[in-house]
PDB file of N, CA, C and O in Angstrom, chain B, residues numbered from 101:
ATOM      1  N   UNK B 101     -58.688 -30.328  50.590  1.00  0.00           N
ATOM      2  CA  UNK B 101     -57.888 -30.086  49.411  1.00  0.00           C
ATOM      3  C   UNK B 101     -56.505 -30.691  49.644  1.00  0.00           C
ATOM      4  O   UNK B 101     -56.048 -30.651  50.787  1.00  0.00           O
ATOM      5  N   UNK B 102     -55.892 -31.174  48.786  1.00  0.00           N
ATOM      6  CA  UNK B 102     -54.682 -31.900  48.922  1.00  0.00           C
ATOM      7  C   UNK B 102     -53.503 -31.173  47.913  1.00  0.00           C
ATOM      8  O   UNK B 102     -53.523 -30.620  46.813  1.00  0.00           O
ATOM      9  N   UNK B 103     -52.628 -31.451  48.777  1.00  0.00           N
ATOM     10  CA  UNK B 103     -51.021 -30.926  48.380  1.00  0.00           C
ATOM     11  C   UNK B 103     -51.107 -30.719  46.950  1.00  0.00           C
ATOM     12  O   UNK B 103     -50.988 -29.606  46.439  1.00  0.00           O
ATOM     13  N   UNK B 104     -51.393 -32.184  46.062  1.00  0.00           N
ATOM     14  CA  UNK B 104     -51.566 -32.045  44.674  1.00  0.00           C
ATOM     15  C   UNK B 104     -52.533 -31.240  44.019  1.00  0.00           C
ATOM     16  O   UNK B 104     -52.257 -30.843  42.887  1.00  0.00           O
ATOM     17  N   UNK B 105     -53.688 -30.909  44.565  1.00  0.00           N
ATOM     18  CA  UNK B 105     -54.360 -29.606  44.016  1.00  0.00           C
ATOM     19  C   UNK B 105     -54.102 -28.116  44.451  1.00  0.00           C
ATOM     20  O   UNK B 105     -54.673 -27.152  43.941  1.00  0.00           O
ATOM     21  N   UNK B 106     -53.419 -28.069  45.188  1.00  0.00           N
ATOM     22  CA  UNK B 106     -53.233 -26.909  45.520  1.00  0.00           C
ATOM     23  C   UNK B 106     -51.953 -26.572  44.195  1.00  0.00           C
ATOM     24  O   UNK B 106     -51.970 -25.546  43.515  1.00  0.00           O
ATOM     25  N   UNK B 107     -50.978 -27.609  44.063  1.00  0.00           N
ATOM     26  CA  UNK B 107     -49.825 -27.289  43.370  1.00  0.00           C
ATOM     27  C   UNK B 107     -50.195 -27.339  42.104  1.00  0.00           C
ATOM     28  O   UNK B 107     -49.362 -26.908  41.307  1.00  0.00           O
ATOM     29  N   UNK B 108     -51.487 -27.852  41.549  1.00  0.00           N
ATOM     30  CA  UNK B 108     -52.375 -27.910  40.386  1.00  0.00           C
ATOM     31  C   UNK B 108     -52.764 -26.428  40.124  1.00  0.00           C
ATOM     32  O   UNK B 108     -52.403 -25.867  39.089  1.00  0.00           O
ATOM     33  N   UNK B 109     -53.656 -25.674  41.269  1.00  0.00           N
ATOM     34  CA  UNK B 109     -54.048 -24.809  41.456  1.00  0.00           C
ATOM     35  C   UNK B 109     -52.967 -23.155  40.947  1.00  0.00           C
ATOM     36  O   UNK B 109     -53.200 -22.160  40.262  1.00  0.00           O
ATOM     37  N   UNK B 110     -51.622 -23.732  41.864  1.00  0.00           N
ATOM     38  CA  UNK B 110     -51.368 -22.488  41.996  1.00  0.00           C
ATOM     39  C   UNK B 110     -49.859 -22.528  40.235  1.00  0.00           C
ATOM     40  O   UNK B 110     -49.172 -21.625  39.756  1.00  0.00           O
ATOM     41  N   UNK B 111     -49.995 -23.995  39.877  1.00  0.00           N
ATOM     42  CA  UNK B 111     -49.221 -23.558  38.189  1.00  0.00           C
ATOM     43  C   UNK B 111     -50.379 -23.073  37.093  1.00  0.00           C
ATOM     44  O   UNK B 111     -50.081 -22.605  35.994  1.00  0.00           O
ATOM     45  N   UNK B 112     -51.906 -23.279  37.619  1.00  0.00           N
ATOM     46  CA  UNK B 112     -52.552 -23.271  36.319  1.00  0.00           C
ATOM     47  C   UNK B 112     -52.861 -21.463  36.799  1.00  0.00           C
ATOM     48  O   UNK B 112     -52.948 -20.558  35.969  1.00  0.00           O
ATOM     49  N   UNK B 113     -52.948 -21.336  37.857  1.00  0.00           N
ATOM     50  CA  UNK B 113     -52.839 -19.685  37.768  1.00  0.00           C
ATOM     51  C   UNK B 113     -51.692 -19.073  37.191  1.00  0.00           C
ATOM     52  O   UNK B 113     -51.808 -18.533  36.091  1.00  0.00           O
ATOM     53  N   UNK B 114     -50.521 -19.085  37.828  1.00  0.00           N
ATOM     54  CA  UNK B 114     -48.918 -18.819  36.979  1.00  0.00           C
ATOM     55  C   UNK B 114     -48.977 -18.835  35.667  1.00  0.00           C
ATOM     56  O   UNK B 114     -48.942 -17.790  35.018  1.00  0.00           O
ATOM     57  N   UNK B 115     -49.066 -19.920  35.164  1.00  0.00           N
ATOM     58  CA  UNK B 115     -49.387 -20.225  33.497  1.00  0.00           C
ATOM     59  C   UNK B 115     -50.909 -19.222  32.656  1.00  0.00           C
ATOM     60  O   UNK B 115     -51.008 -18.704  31.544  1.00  0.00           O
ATOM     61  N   UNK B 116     -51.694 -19.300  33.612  1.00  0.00           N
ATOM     62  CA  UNK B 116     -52.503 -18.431  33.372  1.00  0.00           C
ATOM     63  C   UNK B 116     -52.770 -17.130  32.984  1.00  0.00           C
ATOM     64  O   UNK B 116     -52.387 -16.561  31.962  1.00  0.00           O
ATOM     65  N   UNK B 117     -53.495 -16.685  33.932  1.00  0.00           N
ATOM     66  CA  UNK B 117     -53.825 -14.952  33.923  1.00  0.00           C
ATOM     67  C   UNK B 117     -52.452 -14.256  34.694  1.00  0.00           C
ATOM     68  O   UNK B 117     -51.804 -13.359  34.155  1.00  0.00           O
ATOM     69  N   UNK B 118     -52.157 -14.761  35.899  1.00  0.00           N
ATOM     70  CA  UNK B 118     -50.996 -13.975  36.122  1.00  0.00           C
ATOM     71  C   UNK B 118     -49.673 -14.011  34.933  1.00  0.00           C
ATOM     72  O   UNK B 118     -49.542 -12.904  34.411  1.00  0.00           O
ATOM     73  N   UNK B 119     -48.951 -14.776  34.554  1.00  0.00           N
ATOM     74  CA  UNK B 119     -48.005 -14.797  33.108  1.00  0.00           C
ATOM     75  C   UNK B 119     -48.050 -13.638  32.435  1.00  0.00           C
ATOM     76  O   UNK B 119     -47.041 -12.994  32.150  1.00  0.00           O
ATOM     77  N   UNK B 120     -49.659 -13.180  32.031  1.00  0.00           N
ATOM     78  CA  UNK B 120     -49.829 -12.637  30.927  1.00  0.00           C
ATOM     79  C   UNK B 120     -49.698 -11.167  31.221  1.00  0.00           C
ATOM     80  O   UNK B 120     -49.227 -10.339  30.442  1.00  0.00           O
ATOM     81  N   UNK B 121     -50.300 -10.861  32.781  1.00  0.00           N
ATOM     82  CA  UNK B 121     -49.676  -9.732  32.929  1.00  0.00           C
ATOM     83  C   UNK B 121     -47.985  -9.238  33.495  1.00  0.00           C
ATOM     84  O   UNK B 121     -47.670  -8.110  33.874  1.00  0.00           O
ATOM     85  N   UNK B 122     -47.286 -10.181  33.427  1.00  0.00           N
ATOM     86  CA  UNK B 122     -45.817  -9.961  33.911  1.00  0.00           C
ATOM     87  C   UNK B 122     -45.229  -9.827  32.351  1.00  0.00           C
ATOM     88  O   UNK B 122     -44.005  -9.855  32.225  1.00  0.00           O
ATOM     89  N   UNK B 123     -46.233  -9.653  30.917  1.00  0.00           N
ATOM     90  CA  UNK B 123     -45.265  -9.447  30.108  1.00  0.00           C
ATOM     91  C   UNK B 123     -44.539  -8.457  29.501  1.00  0.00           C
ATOM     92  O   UNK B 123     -43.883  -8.427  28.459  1.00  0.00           O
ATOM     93  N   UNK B 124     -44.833  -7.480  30.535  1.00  0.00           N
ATOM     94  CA  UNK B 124     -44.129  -5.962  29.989  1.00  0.00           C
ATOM     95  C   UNK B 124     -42.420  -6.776  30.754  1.00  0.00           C
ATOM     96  O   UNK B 124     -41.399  -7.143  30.172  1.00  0.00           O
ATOM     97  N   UNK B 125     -42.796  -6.786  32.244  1.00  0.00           N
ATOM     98  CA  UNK B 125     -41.315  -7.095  33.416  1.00  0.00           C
ATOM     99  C   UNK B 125     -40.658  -8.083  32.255  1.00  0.00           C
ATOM    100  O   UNK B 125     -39.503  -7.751  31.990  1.00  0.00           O
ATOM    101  N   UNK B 126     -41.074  -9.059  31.615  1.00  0.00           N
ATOM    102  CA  UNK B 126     -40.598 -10.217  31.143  1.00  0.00           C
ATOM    103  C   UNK B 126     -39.918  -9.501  30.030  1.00  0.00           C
ATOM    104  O   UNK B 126     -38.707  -9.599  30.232  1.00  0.00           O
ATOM    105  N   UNK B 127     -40.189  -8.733  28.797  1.00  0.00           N
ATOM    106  CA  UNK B 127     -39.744  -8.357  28.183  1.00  0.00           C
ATOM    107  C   UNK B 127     -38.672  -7.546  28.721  1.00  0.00           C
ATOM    108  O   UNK B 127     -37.638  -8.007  28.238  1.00  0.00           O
ATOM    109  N   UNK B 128     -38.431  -6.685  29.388  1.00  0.00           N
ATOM    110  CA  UNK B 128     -37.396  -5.800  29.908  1.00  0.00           C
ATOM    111  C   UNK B 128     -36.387  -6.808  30.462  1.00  0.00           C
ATOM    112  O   UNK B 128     -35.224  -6.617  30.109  1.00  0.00           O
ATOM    113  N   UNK B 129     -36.640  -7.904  31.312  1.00  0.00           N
ATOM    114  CA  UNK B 129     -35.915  -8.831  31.113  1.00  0.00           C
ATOM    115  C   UNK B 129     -34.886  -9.495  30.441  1.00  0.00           C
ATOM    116  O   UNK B 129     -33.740  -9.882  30.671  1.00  0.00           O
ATOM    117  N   UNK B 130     -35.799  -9.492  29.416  1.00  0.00           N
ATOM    118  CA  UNK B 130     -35.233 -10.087  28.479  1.00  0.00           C
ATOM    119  C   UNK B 130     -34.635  -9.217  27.642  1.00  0.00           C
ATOM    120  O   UNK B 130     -34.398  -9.714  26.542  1.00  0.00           O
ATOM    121  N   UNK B 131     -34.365  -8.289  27.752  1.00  0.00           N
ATOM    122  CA  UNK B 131     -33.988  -7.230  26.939  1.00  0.00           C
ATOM    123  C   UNK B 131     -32.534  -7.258  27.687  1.00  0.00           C
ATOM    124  O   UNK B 131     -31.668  -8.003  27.226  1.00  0.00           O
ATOM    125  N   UNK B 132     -32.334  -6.683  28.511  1.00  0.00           N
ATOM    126  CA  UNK B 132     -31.225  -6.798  29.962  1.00  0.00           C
ATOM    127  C   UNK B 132     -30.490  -8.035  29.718  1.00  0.00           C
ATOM    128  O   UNK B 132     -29.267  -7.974  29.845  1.00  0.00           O
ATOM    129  N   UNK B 133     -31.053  -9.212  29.371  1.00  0.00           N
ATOM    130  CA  UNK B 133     -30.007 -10.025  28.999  1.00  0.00           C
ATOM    131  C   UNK B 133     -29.606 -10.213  27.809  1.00  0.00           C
ATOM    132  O   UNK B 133     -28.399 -10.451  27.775  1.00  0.00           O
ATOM    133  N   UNK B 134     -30.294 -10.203  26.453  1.00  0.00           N
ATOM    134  CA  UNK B 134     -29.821  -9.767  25.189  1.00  0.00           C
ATOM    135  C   UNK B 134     -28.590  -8.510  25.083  1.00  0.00           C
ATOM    136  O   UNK B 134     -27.590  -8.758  24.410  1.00  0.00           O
ATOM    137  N   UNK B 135     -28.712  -7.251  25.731  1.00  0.00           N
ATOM    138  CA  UNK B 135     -27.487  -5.941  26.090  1.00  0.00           C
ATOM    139  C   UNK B 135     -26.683  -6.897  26.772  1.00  0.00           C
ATOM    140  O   UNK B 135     -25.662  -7.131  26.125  1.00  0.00           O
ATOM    141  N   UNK B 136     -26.768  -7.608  27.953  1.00  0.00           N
ATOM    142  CA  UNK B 136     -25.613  -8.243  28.516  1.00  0.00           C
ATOM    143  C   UNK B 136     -24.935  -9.726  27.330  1.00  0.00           C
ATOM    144  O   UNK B 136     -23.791 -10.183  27.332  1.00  0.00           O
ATOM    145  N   UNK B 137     -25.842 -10.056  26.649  1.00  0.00           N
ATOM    146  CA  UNK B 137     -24.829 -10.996  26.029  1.00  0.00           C
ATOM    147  C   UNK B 137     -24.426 -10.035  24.301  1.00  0.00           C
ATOM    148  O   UNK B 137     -23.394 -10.374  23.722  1.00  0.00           O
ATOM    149  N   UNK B 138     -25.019  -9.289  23.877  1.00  0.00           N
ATOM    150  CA  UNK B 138     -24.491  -8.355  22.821  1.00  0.00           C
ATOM    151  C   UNK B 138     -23.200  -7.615  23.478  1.00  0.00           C
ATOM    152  O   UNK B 138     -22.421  -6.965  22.780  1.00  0.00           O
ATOM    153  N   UNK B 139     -23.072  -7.743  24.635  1.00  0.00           N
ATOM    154  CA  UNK B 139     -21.879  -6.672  25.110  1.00  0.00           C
ATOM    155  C   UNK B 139     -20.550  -8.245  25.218  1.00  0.00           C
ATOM    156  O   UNK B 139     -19.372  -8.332  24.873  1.00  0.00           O
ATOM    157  N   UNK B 140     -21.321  -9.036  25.728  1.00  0.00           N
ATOM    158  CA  UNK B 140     -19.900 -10.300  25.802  1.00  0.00           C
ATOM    159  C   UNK B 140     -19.715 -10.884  24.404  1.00  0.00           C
ATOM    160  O   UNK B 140     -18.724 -11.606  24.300  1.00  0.00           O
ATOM    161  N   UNK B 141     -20.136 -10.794  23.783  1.00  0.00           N
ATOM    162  CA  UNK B 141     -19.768 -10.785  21.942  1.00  0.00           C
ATOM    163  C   UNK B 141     -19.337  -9.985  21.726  1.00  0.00           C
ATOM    164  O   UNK B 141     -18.621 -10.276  20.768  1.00  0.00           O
ATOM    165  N   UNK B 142     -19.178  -8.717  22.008  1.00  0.00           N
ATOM    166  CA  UNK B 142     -18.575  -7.553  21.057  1.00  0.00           C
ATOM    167  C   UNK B 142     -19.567  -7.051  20.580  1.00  0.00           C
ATOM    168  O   UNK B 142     -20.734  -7.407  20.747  1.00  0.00           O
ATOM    169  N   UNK B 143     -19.063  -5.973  19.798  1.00  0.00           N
ATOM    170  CA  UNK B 143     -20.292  -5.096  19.401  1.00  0.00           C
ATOM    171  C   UNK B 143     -20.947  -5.562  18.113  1.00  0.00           C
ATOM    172  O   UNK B 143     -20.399  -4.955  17.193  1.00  0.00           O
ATOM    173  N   UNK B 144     -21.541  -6.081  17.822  1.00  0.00           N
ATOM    174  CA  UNK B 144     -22.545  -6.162  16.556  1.00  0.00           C
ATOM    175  C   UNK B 144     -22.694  -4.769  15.814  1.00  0.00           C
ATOM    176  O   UNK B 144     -22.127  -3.676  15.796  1.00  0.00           O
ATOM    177  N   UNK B 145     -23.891  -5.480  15.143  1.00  0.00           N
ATOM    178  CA  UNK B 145     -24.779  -4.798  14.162  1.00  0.00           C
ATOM    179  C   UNK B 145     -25.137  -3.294  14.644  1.00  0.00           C
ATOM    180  O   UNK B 145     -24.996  -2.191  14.116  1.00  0.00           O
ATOM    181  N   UNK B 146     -25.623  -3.705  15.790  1.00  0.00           N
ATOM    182  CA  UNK B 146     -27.042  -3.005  16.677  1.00  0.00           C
ATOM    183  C   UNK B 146     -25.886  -2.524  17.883  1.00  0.00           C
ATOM    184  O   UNK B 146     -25.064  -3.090  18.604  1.00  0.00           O
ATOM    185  N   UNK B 147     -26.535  -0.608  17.537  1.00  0.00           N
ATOM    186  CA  UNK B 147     -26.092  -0.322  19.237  1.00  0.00           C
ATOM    187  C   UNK B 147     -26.647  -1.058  20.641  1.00  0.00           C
ATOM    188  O   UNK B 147     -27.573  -1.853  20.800  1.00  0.00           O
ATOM    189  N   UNK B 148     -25.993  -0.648  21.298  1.00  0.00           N
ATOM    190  CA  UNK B 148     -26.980  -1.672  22.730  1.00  0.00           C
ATOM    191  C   UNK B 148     -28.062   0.474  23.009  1.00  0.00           C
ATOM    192  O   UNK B 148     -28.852   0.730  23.918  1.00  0.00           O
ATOM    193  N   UNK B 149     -27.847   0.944  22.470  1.00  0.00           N
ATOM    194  CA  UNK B 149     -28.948   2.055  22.455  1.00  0.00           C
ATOM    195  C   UNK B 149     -30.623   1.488  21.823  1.00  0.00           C
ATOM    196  O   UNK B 149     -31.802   1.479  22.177  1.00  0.00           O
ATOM    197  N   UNK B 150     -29.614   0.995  20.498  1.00  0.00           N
ATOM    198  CA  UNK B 150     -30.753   0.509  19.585  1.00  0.00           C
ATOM    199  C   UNK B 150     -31.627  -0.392  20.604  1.00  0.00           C
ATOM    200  O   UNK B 150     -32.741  -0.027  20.979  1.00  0.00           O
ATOM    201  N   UNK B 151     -31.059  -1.532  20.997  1.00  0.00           N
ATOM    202  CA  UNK B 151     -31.323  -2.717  21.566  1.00  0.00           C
ATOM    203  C   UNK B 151     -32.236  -1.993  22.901  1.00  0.00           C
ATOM    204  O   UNK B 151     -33.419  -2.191  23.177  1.00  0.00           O
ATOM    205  N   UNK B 152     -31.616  -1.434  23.338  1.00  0.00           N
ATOM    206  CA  UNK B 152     -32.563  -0.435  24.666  1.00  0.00           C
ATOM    207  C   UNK B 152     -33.902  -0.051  24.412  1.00  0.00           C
ATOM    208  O   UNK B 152     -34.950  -0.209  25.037  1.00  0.00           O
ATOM    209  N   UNK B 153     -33.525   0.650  23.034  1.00  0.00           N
ATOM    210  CA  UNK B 153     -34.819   1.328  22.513  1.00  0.00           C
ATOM    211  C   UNK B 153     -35.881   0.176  21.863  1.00  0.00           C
ATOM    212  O   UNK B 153     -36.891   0.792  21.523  1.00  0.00           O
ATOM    213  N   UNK B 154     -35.982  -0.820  21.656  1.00  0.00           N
ATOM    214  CA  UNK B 154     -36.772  -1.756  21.203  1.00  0.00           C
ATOM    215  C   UNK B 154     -37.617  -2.039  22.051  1.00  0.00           C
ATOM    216  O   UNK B 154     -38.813  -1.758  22.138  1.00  0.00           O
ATOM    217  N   UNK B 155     -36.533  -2.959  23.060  1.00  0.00           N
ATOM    218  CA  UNK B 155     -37.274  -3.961  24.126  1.00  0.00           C
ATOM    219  C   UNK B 155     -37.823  -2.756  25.054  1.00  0.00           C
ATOM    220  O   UNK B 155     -38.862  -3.180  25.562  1.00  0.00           O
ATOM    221  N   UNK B 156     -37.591  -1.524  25.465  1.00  0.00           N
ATOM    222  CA  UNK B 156     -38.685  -0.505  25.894  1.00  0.00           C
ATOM    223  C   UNK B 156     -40.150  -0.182  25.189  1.00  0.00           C
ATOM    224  O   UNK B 156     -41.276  -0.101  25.680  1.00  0.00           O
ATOM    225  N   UNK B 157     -39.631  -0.021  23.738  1.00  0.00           N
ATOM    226  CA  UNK B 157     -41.051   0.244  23.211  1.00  0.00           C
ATOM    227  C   UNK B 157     -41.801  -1.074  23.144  1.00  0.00           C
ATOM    228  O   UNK B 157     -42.998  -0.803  23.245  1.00  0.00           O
ATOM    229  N   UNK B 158     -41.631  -2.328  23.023  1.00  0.00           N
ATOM    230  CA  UNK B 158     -41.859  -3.318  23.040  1.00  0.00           C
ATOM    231  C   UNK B 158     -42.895  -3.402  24.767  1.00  0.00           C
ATOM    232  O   UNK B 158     -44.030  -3.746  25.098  1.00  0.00           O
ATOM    233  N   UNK B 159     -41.708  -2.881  25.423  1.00  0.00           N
ATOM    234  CA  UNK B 159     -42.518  -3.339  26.926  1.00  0.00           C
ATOM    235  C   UNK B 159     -43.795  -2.371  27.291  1.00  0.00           C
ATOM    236  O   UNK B 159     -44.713  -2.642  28.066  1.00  0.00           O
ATOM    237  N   UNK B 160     -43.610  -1.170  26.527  1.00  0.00           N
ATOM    238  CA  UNK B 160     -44.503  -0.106  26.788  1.00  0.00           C
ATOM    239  C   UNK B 160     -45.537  -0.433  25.831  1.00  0.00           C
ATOM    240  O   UNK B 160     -46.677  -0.201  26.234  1.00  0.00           O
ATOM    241  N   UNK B 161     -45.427  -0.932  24.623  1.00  0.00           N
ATOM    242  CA  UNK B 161     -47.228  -1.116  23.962  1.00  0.00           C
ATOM    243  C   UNK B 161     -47.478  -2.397  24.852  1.00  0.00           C
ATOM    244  O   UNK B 161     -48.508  -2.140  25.475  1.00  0.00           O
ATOM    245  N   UNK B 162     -47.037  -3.636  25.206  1.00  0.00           N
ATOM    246  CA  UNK B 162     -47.650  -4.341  26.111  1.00  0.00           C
ATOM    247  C   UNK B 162     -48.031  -4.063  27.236  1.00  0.00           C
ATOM    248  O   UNK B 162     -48.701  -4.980  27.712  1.00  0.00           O
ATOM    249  N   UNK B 163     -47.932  -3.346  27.786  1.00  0.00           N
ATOM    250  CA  UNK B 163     -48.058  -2.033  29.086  1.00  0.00           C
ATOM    251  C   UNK B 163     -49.423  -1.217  28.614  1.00  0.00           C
ATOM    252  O   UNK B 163     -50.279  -1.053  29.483  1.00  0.00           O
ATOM    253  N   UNK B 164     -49.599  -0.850  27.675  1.00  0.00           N
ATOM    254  CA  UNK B 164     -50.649  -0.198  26.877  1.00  0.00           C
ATOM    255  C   UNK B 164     -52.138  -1.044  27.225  1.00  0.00           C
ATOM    256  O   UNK B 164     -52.199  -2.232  26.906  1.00  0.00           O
ATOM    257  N   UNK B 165     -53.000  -0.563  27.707  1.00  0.00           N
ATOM    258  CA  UNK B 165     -54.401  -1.090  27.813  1.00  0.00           C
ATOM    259  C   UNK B 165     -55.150  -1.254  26.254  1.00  0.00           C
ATOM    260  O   UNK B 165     -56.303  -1.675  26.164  1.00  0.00           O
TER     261      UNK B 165
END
């Protein structure tokens, strides 16, 4: 097996089946940085409570079997 299939190997897994289950972490993520840039703008619309409470329920039905 060569360098190039292995590095074939191990993005088409990443991109794959593993991705799909990192999308609860990914969302919370991404949530954490939406509160951090809603807080360097100033306060908006949306509490950063609100904003908390989304990207949680968000991460928890993807979390959901």
């Amino acid at each position: 097996m060569s360098f190039y299939d292995l590095v074939r190997q191990a993005i088409d897994d990443t991109f794959g089946p593993s991705l799909w289950n990192f999308r609860p972490e990914l969302v919370l993520c991404a949530t954490i940085v939406v509160l951090l840039l809603a807080r360097m703008m100033g306060r908006g619309k949306s509490s950063p409570f609100v904003i908390a409470m989304v990207g949680t329920l968000v991460a928890i039905a993807l979390a959901a079997p």
